[in-house]
N, C-alpha and C positions, 0 to 999 in steps of 0.2 A: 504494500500500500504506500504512495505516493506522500510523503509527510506533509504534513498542514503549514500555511504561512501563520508565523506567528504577526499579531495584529496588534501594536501599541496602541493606535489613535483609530478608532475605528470610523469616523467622523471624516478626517482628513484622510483616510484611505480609499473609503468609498469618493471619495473627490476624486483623489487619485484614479480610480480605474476606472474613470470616463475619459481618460488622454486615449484618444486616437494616435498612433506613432510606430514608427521603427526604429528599434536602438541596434547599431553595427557596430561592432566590437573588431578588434583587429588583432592578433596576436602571438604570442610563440609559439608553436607547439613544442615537442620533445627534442632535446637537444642531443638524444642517444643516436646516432646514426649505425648501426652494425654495433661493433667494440668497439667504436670511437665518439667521443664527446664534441659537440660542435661550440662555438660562442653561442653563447642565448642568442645576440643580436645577428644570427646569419641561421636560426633556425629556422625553422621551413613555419610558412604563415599557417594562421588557424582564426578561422575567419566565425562569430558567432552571429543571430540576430536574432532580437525577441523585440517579436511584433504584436502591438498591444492593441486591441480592437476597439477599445470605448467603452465594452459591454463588460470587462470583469476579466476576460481572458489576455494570458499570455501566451505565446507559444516561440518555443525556442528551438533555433535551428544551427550547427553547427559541423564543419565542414572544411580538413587539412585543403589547403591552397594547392592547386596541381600545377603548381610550372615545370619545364620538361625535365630540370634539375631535380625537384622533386619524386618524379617518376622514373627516373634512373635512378635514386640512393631509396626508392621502395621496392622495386625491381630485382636491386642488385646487392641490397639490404647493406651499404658500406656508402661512406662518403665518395663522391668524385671529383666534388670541387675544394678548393681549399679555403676561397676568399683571402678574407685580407686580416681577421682578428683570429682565424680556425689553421689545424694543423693537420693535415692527411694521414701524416703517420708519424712518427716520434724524430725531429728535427735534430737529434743528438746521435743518430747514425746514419752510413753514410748509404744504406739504402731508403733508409728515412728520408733524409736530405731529397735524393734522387726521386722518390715519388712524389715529395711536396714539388719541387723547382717544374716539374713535366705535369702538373694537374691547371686546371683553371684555375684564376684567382679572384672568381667571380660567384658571386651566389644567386644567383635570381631568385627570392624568396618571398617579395611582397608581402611584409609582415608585420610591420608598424601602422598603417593607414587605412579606412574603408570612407570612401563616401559616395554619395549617390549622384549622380547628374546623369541629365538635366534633372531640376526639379520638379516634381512627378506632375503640380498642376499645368506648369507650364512646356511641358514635351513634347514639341511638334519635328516637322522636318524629317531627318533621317530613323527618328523612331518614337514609336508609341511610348515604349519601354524604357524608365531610367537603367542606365548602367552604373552597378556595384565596382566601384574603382578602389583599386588598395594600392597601395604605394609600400617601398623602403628604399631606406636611402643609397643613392648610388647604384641603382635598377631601375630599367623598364617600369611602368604601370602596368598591373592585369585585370580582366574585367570577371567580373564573377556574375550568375543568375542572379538576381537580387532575391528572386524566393528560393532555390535550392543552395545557392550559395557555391556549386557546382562551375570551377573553371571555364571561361568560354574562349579565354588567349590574353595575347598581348594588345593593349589598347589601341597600338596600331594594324593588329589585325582582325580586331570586331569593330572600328573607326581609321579605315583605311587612307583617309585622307590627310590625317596626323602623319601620315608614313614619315614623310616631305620633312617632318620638322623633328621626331621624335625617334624617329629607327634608330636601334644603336646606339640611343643616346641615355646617358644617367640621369635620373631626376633625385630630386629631395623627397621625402617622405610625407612633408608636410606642403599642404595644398591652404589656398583660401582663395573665399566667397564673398565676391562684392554685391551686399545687400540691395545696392543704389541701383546700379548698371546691370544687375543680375549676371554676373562672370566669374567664371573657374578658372583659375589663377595655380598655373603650376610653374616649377623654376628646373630647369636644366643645369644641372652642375658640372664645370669639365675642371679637370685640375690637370695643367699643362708642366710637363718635369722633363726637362731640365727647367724651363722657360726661360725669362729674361735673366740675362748677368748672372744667370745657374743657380737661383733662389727661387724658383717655382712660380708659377701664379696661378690665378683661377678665377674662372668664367664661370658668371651666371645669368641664365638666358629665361627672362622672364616670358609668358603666352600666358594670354587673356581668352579665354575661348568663351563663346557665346552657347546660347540654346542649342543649336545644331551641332556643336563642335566645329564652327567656325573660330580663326585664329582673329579678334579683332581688333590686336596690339599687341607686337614684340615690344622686349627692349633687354639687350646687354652689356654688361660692363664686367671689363677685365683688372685687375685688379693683385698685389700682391699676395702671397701662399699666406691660403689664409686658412681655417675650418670652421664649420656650421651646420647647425642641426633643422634648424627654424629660423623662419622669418615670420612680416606681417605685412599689413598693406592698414594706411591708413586712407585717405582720402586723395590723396596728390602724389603717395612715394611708396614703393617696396622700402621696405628697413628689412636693413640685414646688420648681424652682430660679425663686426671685425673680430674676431676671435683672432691673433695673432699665434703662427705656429710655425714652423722651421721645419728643413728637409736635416735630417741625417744620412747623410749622404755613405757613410758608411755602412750603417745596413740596409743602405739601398740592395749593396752588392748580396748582402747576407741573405734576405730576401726572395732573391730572382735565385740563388743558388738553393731556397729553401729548408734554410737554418734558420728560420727567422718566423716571425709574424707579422704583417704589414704595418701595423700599429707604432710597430718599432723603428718607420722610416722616421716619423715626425714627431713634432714635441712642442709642448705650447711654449713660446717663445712670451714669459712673466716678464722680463726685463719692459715688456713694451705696453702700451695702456692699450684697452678696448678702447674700438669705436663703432661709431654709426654708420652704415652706407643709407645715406638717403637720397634712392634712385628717382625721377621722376615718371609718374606713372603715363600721364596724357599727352606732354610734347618733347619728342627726343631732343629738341633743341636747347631744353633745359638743362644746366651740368649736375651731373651728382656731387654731392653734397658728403664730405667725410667729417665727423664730428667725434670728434678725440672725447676720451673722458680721462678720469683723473687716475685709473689705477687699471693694472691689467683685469680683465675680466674672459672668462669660459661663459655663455651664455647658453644656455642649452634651451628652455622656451622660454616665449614669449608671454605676457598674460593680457589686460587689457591695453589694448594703443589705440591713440584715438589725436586727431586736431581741434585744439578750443583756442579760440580768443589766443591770436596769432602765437598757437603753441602747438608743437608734439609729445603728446606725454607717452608715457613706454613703458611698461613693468615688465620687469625681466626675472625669471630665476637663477642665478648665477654662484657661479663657484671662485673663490677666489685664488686657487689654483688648482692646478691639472696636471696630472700625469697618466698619458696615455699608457695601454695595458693594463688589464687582470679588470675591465668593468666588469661588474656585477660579484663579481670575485673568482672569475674563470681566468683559468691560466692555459693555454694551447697548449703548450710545449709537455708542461708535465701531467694536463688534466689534471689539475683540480680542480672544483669548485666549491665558494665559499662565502656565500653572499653577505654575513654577516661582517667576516672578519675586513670582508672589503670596507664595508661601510663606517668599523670601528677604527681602521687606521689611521686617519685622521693625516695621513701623507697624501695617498694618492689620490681620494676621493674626501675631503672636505666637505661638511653638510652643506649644501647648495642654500643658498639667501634669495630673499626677494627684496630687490631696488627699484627704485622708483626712478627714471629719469625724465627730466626736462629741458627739451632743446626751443630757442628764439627761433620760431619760423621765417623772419625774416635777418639775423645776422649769421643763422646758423651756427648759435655757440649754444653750450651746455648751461643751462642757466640755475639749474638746480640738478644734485642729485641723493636722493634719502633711502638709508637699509632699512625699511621695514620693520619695526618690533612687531615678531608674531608670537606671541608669549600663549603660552596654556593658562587660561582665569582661574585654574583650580590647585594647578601643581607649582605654577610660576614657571614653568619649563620651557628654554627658548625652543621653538620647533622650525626647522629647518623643513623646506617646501619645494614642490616639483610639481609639474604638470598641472597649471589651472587649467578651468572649462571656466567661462564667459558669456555674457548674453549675444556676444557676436564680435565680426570683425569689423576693425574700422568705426567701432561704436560707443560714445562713452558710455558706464554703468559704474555704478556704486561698489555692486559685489561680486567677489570672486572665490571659486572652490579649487583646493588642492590637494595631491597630496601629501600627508604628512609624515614626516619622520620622529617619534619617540619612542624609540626599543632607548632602553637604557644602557644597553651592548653597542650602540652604534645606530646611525640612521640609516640604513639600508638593510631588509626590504621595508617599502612602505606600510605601515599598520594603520594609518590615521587618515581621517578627511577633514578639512579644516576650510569653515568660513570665514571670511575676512574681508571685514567694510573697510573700502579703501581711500575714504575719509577719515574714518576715528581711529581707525585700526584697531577697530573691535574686534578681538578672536574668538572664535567656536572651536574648539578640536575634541572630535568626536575619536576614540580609540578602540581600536575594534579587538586590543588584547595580545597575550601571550600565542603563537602558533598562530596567527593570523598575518595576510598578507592582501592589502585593499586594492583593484584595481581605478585608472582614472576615473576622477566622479564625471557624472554628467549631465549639467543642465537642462533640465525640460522647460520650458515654459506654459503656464494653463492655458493662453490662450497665445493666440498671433496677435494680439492686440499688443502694441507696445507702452512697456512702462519700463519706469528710470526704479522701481525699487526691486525689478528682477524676481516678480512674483512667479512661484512654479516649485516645480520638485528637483531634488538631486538623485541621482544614481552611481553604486556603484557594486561591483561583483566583491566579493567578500572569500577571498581562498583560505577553507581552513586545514590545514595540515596534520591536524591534529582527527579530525574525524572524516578526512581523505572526503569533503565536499565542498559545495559551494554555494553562496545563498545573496539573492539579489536582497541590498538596502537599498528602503527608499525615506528618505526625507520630502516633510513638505520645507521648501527653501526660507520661509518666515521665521517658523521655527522649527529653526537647525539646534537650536541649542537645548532642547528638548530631547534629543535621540532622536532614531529611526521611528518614524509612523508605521513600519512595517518590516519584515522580513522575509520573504519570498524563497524556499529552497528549490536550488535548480540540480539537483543530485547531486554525481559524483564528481569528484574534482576534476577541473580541466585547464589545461593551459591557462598561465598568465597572460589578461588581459592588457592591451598597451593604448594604443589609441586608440577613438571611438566619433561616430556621429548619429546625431539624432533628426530622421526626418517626420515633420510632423504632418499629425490629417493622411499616413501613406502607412499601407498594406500592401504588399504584393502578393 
């Protein structure tokens, strides 16, 4: 027998299950390849969706990602690619060596990203049907059934006319949607080595696509070796985070010979401050705009960004230094992993902050910039934060949800969702415990009607470890600081959840 949801607010629940919507979840699946261990971030995707009818029901559908990388290491039950953070076989011998240097170093995984376009009311032209788009970084886009969730190819070859712009080519993971203009906003990343004066550089090639997957604005700009995870788009500019980073040119060599892991060519370059790229979105004739700030920065996302009363405001989650290798606390070389001890070292992964920055939109200098206090109300505990969800892009709003970090061991993995008005800097952080691991929350809104207090519900998948399941929270967003209004069990444990979208009024 299928366990009962347990029901805190029984009031605001039944509220709750009048949301018409689809929630798409994106994610890792098993890192076990044969007898070999992969990096989480170059596991094979695993795609979820729980489609909520209005009437009370949920139904969940979930479904490993099939790229053709995929169907060769299920086939052949062993890795075949290597990537760039993963090891084919053990790097410290020399037929080790020899099978890593001779393997791909590429993973086509699409495992970080899901969203839908066109938007379902709006879908005319080339199809009725939205397409389930997943993204990772430094890969192709692939398109999925949006109701089976069942592979259908690469985005260029269920949207042929992309071909032109996209074959072949790496994208970011992270995509965005212009509420205004109604456009899908993805970025092409190339990173050019040796490049200029043997220091690297990197290109990023923004497309604006309309309803039809029409192209109806490029724009790129080349730019020093830099890395990035996310961006945004505010009204007038892509913003990108200069993350400054450095070639190691010596295990370039280590590398291609396959004693190495790619991670190890490069290295964030702390001697140098973050910046801003702020490209212009409407007329290429406008210059992009590079805006220093005061101290190096890693910015991994974005939270709300928005233009007011000639300003760019920008909240970012960031680290205040980096050391590439061992994320999540996987080490290639000797397989381990150890998500804890990564997150307690306090070397190489520092608990990520949230800063607030403000640039003059008309001198283009940093006018203000403030670390966040996101303090626990109860424990006095600074909580260190990753991954907000938002009422949109390009939009101001008051509040914002995150991940949170409070193991006492370390802040890695996430156990916490945390609200945060980002006026008063009033904190919520809700802790979901010992053996617990919270996937991104995500924003619902009750209605399409827009409001500035961000009225609606939070979501988020809840991994528990301890009794090998999983159980959807839901918060109503007023009050968050109440707990969960509900707890919804979705069996047995599955893949961590990573990024997510919500479309609403849509069923497939």
């Amino acid at each position: 027998m299928a366990e009962a949801s347990t029901i805190h607010n029984p009031d605001l629940f039944q509220n709750f299950m009048s949301t018409k919507g689809t929630y798409y979840l994106n994610g890792l699946a098993s890192c076990q390849v044969g007898d070999r261990i992969m990096h989480p971030f170059e596991a094979h995707g695993h795609c979820k969706s729980m489609v909520f009818d209005g009437q009370g029901s949920l139904h969940l559908t979930s479904h490993l990602i099939e790229t053709p990388l995929t169907q060769k290491e299920i086939q052949t039950n062993q890795p075949v690619a290597r990537g760039v953070m993963s090891t084919l076989a053990d790097p410290t011998t020399l037929w080790g060596m020899l099978q890593n240097a001779l393997s791909p170093t590429e993973r086509d995984t699409a495992n970080l990203v899901a969203s839908l376009w066109p938007p379902p009311s709006e879908a005319t032209g080339i199809t009725t049907n939205p397409l389930l788009i997943t993204c990772t970084d430094n890969g192709e886009p692939y398109v999925l059934d949006p109701k089976t969730l069942k592979t259908k190819g690469k985005l260029t070859e269920v949207v042929p006319k992309l071909g032109s712009i996209l074959d072949g080519k790496k994208c970011l993971a992270h995509t965005r949607y212009d509420p205004v203009h109604k456009h899908w906003i993805l970025c092409v990343n190339e990173m050019d080595i040796p490049g200029e004066n043997y220091v690297g550089n990197s290109t990023m090639i923004f497309y604006e696509l309309d309803i039809n997957f029409d192209v109806v604005s490029s724009r790129s700009y080349t730019t020093r070796f830099m890395v990035f995870h996310d961006w945004v788009i505010t009204e007038n500019y892509y913003v990108v985070p200069q993350n400054p980073a450095r070639i190691k040119w010596a295990e370039l060599g280590k590398f291609l010979l396959g004693a190495t892991v790619g991670t190890d060519i490069f290295e964030m370059e702390e001697v140098t401050n973050g910046a801003f790229l702020l490209i212009p979105r409407h007329d290429p004739n406008h210059p992009v705009r590079v805006v220093e700030t005061d101290a190096f920065f890693n910015l991994f996302h974005f939270g709300p960004c928005f233009e007011k009363d000639n300003a760019i405001v920008l909240h970012g989650s960031v680290f205040d230094r980096y050391e590439f290798g061992g994320e999540m606390g996987f080490d290639g070389p000797t397989q381990t992993f150890d998500p804890i001890a990564w997150g307690s070292s306090g070397g190489k992964a520092p608990p990520p902050r949230l800063d607030k920055f403000v640039i003059d939109s008309t001198t283009f200098e940093l006018t203000a910039k403030t670390r966040i206090p996101i303090v626990d109300p109860f424990s006095g505990q600074d909580i260190p934060v990753d991954m907000p969800t938002f009422r949109g892009d390009a939009i101001e709003c008051r509040y914002a949800y995150f991940l949170g970090a409070c193991r006492p061991e370390g802040w890695f993995p996430f156990r916490s969702i945390v609200k945060l008005d980002l006026e008063t800097y009033e904190t919520h952080n809700w802790d979901a415990g010992e053996e617990q691991v919270v996937s991104e929350p995500m924003w619902v809104p009750k209605s399409s009607e827009e409001n500035k207090l961000d009225e609606g519900f939070v979501l988020s998948v809840v991994h528990d470890a301890e009794t090998k399941s999983c159980r959807l929270n839901v918060w109503d967003a007023v009050t968050f600081d109440q707990g969960p209004i509900a707890s919804v069990p979705l069996g047995a444990l599955t893949p961590w959840c990573v990024h997510g979208s919500w479309t609403p009024e849509y069923n497939p």
